[in-house]
C-alpha positions as CSV (number, residue, x, y, z in Angstrom):
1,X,152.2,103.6,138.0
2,X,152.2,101.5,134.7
3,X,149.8,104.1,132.8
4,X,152.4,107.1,133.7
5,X,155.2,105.2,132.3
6,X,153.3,104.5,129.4
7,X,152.4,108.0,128.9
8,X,155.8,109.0,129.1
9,X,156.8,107.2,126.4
10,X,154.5,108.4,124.4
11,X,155.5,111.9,125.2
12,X,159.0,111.0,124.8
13,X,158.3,109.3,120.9
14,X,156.6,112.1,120.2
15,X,158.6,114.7,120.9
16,X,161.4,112.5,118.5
17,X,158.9,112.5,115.8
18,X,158.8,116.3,115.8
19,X,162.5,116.7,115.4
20,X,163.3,114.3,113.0
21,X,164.8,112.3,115.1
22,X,162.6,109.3,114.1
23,X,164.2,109.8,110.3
24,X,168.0,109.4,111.5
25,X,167.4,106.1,113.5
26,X,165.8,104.6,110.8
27,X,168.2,105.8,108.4
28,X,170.8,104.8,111.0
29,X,168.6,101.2,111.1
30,X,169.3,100.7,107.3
31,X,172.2,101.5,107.5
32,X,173.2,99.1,109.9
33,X,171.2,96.5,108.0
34,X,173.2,97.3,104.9
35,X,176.3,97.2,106.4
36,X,175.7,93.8,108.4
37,X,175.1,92.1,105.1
38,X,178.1,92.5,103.5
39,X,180.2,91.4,106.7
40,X,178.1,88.3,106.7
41,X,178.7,87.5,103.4
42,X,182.5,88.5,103.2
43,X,182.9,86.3,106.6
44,X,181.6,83.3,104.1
45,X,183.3,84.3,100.8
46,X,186.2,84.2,103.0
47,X,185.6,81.0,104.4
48,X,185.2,79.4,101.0
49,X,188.1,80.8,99.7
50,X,190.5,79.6,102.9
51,X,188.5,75.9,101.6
52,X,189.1,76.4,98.6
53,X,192.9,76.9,99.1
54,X,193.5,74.6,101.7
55,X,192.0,72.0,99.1
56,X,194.1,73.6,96.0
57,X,197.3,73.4,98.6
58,X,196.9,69.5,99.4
59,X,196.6,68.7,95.7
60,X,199.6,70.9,94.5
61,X,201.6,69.3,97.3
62,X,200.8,65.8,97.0
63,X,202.0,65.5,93.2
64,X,205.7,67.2,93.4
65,X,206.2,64.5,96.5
66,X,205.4,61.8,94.2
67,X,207.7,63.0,91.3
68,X,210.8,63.8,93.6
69,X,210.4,60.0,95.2
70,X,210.4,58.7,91.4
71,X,213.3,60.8,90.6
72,X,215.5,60.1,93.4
73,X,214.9,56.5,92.8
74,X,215.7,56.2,89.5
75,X,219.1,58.2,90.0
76,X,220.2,56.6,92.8
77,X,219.8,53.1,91.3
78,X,223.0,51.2,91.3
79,X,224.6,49.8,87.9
80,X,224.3,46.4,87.0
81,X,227.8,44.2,87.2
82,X,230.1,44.7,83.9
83,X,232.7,47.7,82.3
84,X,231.2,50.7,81.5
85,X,233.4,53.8,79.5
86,X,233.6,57.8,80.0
87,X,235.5,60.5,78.3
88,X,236.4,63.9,79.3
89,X,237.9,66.7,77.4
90,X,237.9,69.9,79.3
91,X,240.7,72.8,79.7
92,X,242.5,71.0,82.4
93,X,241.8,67.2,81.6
94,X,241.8,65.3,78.1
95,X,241.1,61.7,79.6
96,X,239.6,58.5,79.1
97,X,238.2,56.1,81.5
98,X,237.5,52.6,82.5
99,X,235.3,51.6,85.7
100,X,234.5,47.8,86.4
101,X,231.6,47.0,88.5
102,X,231.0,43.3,89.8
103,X,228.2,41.4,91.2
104,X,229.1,42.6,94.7
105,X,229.4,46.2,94.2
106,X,233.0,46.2,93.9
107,X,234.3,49.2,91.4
108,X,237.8,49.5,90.4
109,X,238.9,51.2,87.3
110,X,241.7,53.2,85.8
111,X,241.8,57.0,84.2
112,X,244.6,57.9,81.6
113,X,245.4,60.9,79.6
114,X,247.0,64.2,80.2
115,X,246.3,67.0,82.1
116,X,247.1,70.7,83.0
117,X,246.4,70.7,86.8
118,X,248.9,73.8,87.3
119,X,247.0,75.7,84.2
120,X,250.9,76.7,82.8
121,X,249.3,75.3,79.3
122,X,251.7,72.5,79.3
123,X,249.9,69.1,79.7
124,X,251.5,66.0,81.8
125,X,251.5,62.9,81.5
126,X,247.9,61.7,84.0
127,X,246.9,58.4,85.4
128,X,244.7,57.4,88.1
129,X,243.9,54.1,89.2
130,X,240.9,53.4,91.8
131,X,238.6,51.2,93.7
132,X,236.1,51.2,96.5
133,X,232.4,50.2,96.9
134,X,229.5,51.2,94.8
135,X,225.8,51.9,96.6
136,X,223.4,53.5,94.9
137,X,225.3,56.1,92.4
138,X,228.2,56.6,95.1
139,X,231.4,55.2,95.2
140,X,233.5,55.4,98.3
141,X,236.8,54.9,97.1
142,X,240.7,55.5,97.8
143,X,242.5,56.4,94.9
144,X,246.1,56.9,93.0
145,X,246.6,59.9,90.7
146,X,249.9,59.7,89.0
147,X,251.7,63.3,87.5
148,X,255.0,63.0,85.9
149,X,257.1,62.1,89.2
150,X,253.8,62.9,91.5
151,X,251.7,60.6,93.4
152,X,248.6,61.8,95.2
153,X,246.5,59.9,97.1
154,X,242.7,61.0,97.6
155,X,239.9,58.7,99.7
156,X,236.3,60.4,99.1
157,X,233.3,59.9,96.7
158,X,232.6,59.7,93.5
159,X,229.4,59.4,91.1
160,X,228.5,57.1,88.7
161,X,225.7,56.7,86.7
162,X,225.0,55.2,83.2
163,X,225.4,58.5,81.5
164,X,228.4,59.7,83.3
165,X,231.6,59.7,85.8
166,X,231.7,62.7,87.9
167,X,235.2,62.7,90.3
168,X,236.6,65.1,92.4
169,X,238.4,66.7,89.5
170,X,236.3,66.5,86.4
171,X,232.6,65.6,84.9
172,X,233.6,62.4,82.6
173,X,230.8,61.5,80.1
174,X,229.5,58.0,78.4
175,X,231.2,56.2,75.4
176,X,231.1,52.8,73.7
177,X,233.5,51.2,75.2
178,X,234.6,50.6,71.6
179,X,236.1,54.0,71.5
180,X,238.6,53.1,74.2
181,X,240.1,50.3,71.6
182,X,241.4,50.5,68.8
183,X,240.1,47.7,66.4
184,X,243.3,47.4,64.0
185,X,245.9,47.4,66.8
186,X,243.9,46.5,69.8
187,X,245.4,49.8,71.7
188,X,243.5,51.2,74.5
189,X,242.7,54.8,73.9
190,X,243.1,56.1,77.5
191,X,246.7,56.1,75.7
192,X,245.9,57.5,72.7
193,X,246.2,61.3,72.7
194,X,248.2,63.3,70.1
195,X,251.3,61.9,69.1
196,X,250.8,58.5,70.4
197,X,252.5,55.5,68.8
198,X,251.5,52.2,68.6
199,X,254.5,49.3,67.9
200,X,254.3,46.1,67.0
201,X,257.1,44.5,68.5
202,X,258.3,41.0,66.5
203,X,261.1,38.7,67.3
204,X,263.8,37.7,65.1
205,X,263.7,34.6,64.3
206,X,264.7,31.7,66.6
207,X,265.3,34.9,69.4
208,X,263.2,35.3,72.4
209,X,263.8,38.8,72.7
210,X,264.4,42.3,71.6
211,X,265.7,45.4,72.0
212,X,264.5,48.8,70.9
213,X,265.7,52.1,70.9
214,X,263.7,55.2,70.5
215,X,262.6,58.7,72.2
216,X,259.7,60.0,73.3
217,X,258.2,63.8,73.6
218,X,256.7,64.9,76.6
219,X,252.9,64.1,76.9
220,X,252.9,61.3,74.1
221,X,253.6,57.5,74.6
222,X,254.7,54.8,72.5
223,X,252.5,51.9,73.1
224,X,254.3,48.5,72.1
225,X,252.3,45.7,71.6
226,X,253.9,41.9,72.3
227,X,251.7,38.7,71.8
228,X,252.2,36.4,73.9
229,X,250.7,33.1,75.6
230,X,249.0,32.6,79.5
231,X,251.6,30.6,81.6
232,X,254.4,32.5,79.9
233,X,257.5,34.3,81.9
234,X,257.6,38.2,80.1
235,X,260.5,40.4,81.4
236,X,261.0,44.0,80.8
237,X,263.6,46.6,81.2
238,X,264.0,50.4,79.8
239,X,267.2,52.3,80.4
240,X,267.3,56.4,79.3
241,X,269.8,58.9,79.1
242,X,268.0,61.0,82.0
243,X,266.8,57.8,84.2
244,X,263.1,59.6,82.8
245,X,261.4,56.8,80.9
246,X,258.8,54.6,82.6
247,X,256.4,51.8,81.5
248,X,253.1,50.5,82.2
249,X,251.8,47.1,81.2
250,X,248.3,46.0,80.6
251,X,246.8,42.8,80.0
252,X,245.0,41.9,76.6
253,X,241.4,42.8,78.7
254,X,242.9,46.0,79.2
255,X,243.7,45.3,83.2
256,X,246.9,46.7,84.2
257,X,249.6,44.4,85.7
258,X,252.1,46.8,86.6
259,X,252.4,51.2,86.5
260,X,255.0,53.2,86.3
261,X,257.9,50.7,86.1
262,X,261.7,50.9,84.8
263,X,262.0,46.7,85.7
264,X,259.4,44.1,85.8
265,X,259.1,40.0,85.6
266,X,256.1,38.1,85.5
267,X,253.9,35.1,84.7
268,X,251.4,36.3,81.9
269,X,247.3,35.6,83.0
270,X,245.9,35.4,79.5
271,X,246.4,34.8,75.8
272,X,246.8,37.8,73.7
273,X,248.4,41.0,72.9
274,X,250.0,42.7,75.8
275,X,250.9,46.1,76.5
276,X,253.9,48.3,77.2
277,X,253.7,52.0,77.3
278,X,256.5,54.0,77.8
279,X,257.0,57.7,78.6
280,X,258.5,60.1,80.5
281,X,258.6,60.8,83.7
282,X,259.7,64.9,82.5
283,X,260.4,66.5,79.4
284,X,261.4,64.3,76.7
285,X,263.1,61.2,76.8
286,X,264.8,58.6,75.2
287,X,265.3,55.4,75.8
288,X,266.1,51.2,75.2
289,X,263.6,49.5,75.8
290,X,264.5,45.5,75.7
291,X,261.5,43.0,76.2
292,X,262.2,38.6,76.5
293,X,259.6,36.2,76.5
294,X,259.9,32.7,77.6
């Protein structure tokens, strides 16, 4: 049985031979060789390369991680305790501002200047006074915004940083603090903006008090300046044609005692030279302003 088989085989290779038969499978052999080598060796360039990427991925990804920590740390540090000073001068604000931070993260502050909130191109009178809790570069605060005759109140956040003040209504940058003050007639500039004046009012003597008349154009303020002594009584009234002239008094450190005011009486905290800026609540005004100390 074995020996037929065999001989069939032979027969059967044979017969293969004659027909060429024998060339294609070995043809078909190489070819198969030739083509197997190339699948093994894409298989591997392929697996180096998904190495090699998965190794280039974890480096590019571990760096930017490390940068945007640094980053957010660095802007999200608080400010250390003291006064720190921003300006803004943009088509709808022309303001200056004051923000006080102490050692517990308390801010308070006050903005002043004028604005153009309706964008008629006539600028009011703007004020805004503040304070809240500082953490990180956010404060939550409530504040006061004061328009002519209009008083908004807004609670939300704000951002401060070294470099700048950023509210709800405006972006407020960095100045010296200097800036704010005027050296000759120690006026804060969050009053001074075009036609500003500053007064220097002076008993006569052996009087305790004066009187002065004068007027006013919408968007300026006369800024009167009294000296006076801590412990003393100061008392203030203004009177206009229109009932449309107000005052605001601020300490010599520049805190303000009282806003918006046609009366006020009060024990003085400090030595120095207080102020009293008048203007008008609308259009222009003119007034008497009469100021006692005692």
């Amino acid at each position: 049985m074995k020996n037929q088989l065999l001989f069939s085989g032979t027969i059967i290779i044979a017969l293969l031979n004659l027909t060429g038969c024998g060339e294609d499978n070995s043809s078909t052999a190489n070819t198969t060789d030739t083509t197997v080598a190339p699948v093994e060796t894409t298989t591997q360039n392929n697996q180096d390369s998904v190495a090699q990427a998965s190794s280039t991925t974890e480096e590019t990804s571990e760096a930017p991680v490390s940068t945007s920590k640094t980053t957010k740390t660095a802007s999200n540090k608080t400010l250390a305790s003291g006064t720190y000073c921003y300006k803004a001068n943009t088509k709808t604000i022309n303001a200056g501002a004051e923000v006080n931070i102490n050692s517990n993260n308390r801010v308070n502050g006050k903005i002043t200047g004028t604005s153009d909130f309706n964008f008629i191109g006539a600028s009011d009178n703007y004020s805004r006074t503040f304070e809240g809790t500082l953490t990180g570069n956010k404060a939550q605060l409530t504040a006061e915004t004061r328009i002519e005759v209009e008083i908004l109140n807004y609670q939300g956040n704000w951002t401060i940083t070294e470099s700048s003040l950023i509210t709800d209504k405006a972006t407020y940058n960095k100045v010296d603090c200097s800036t704010l003050t005027s050296t000759s007639e120690n006026d804060s500039a969050l009053y001074n903006n075009p036609g500003d004046r500053t007064i220097r009012v002076k008993f006569d003597r052996g009087a305790s008090s004066k009187t002065v008349k004068d007027s006013v154009i919408r968007g300026a303020r006369d800024i009167y300046l009294l000296g006076a002594n801590k412990g003393q009584q100061m008392n203030l009234n203004i009177t206009s044609l229109e009932d449309n002239a107000v005052f605001d008094i601020l300490s010599p450190n520049g805190q303000t005692l009282q806003q918006e005011a046609r009366n006020w009486s009060g024990k003085l905290p400090q030595n120095g030279d207080y102020q009293i800026v008048v203007g008008g609540t609308r259009g222009n005004a003119t007034y008497e302003l009469t100021t006692e100390i005692k």
